[in-house]
TIMI-830159 format. One line per field, with one value per residue (C-alpha): residue number from 1; x, y, z. Coordinates in nm, 2 decimals. Example, Ala and Ser with C-alpha at 12.3 -4.5 7.8 and 13.67 -1.06 7.14 Angstrom:
REM residues 2
resi c(1 2)
X c(1.23 1.37)
Y c(-0.45 -0.11)
Z c(0.78 0.71)
This chain:
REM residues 178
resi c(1 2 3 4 5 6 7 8 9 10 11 12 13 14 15 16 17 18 19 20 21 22 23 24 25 26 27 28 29 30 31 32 33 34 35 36 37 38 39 40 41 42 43 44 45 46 47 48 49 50 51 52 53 54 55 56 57 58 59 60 61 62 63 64 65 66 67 68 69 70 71 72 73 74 75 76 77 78 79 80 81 82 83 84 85 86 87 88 89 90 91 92 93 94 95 96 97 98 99 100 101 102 103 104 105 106 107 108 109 110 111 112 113 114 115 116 117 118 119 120 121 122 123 124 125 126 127 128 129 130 131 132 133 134 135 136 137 138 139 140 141 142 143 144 145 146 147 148 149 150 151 152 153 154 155 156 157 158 159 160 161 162 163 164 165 166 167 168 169 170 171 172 173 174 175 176 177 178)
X c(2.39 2.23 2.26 2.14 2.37 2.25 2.31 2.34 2.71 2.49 2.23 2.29 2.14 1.92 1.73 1.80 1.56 1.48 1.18 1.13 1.26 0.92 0.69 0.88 0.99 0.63 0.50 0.71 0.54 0.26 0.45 0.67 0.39 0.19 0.49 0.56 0.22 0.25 0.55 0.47 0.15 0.35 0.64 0.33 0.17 0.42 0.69 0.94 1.04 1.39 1.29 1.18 1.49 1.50 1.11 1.21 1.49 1.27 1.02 1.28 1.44 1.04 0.99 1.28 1.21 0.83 1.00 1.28 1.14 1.02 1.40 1.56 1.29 1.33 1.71 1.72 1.49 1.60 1.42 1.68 1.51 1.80 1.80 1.61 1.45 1.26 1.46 1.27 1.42 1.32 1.38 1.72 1.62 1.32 1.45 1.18 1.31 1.14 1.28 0.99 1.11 1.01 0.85 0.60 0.48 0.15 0.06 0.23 0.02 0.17 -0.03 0.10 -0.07 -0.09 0.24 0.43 0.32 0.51 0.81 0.80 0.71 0.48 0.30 0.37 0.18 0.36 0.09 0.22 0.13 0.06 -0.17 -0.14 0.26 0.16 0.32 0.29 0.63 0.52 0.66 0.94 1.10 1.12 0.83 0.78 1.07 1.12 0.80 0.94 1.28 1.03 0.89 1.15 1.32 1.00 0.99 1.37 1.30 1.04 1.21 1.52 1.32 1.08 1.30 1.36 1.21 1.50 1.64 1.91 2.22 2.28 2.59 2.37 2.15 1.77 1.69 1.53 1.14 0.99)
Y c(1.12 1.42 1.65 1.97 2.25 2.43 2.79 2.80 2.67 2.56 2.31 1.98 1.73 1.47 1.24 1.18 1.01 0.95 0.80 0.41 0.20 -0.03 0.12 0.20 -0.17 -0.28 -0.09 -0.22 -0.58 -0.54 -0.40 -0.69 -0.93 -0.77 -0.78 -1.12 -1.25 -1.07 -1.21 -1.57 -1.53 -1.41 -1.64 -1.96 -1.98 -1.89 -2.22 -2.00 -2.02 -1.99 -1.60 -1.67 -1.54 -1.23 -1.12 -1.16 -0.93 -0.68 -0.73 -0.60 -0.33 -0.20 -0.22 -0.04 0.21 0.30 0.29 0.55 0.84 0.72 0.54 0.88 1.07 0.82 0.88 1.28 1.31 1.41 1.48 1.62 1.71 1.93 2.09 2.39 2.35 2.03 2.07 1.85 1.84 1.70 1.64 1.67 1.91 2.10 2.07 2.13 2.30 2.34 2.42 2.47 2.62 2.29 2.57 2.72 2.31 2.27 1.85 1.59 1.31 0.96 0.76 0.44 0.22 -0.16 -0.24 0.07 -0.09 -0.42 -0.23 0.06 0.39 0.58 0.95 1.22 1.55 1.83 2.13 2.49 2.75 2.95 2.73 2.76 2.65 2.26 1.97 1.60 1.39 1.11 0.71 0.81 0.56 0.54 0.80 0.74 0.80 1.10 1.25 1.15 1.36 1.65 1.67 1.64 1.90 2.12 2.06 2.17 2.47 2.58 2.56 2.72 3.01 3.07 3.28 3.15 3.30 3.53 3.41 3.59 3.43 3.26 3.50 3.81 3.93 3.99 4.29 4.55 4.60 4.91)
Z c(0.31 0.36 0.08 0.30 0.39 0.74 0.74 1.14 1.27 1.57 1.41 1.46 1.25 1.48 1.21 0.86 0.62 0.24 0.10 0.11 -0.14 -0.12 -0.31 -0.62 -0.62 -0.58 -0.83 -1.12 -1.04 -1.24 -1.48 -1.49 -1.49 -1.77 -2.02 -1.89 -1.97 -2.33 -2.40 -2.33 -2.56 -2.84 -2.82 -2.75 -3.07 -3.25 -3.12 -3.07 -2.72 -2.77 -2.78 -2.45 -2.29 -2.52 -2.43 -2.01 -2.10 -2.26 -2.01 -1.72 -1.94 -2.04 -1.64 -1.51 -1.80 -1.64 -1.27 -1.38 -1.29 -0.95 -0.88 -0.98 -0.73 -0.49 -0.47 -0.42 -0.18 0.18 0.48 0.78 1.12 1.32 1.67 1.49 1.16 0.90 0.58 0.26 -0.06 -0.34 -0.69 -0.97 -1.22 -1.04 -0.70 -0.43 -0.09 0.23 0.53 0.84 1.21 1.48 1.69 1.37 1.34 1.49 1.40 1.30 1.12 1.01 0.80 0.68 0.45 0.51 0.33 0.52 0.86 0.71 0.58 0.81 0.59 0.58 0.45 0.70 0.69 0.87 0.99 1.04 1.22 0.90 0.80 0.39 0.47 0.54 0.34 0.32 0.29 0.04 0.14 0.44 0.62 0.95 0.96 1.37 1.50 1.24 1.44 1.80 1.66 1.57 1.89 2.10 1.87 1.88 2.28 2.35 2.11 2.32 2.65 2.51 2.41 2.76 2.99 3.35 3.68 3.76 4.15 4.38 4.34 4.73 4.79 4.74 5.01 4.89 4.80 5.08 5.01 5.11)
């Protein structure tokens, strides 16, 4: 769950998403298959392939070890879209915050590589209205619907702060002119 706190009593939280589990699991494959491979040539020459068992488990441990800071970045990143405002955080020990008005974002780029079309992420790069304030939200999944939640957002933002045309209520008369 989200671990953003709103401010505003009256922001309610419309999308919810973290970054996609995908590519941090397919980037500890080659990793895997390298120390596989280097563990079968050392335990082959050497007849010993009741080690065999002892390199895979070295293998996995050596693989999860180069994943762990992706896996621990993966899992404390948050990206909530409310009725108001994009809040993105990032990170354990240097937590990165950002929190962007829907009415101050300008574009709204998704561009998912070949393996987020399969698995449904993608890189989203949110444009502000400042300009030097844009940001790009690395692997997200579900990144398609979180921009139709930001424009709809950004959309009932900006009708909820154009005023109406002012009309006579139909139990006053109108006004004389002169």
């Amino acid at each position: 769950m989200a671990r953003i706190k709103f401010d505003n009593p009256n922001e309610v939280m419309k999308f919810h998403a973290q970054e996609s589990w995908v590519p941090v699991v397919l980037g500890g494959i080659p990793v895997a298959a390298v120390c596989a491979i280097v563990c079968v040539i050392i335990a082959l020459p050497m007849n010993r392939m009741d080690l065999l068992p002892y390199a895979i488990a070295a293998s996995v441990i050596i693989t999860l070890a180069s994943r762990l800071p992706h896996i621990i970045d993966n899992w404390k990143t948050d990206v909530v879209v409310t009725n108001r405002r994009l809040y993105y955080r990032r990170g354990i020990i240097k937590v990165r915050d950002h929190v962007c008005d829907l009415t101050s974002i300008t574009d709204i780029a998704v561009d998912p590589s070949v393996i987020g079309r399969i698995f449904n992420y993608a890189n989203v790069t949110i444009q502000t209205q400042a300009g030097d304030d844009d940001f790009v939200l690395k692997e997200i999944k579900n990144a398609y619907k979180m921009r139709q939640a930001i424009n709809t957002g950004r959309d009932a933002a900006g009708r909820q702060g154009q005023q109406r045309p002012r009309t006579p209520r139909q139990d006053q008369a109108p006004s004389p002119r002169r």
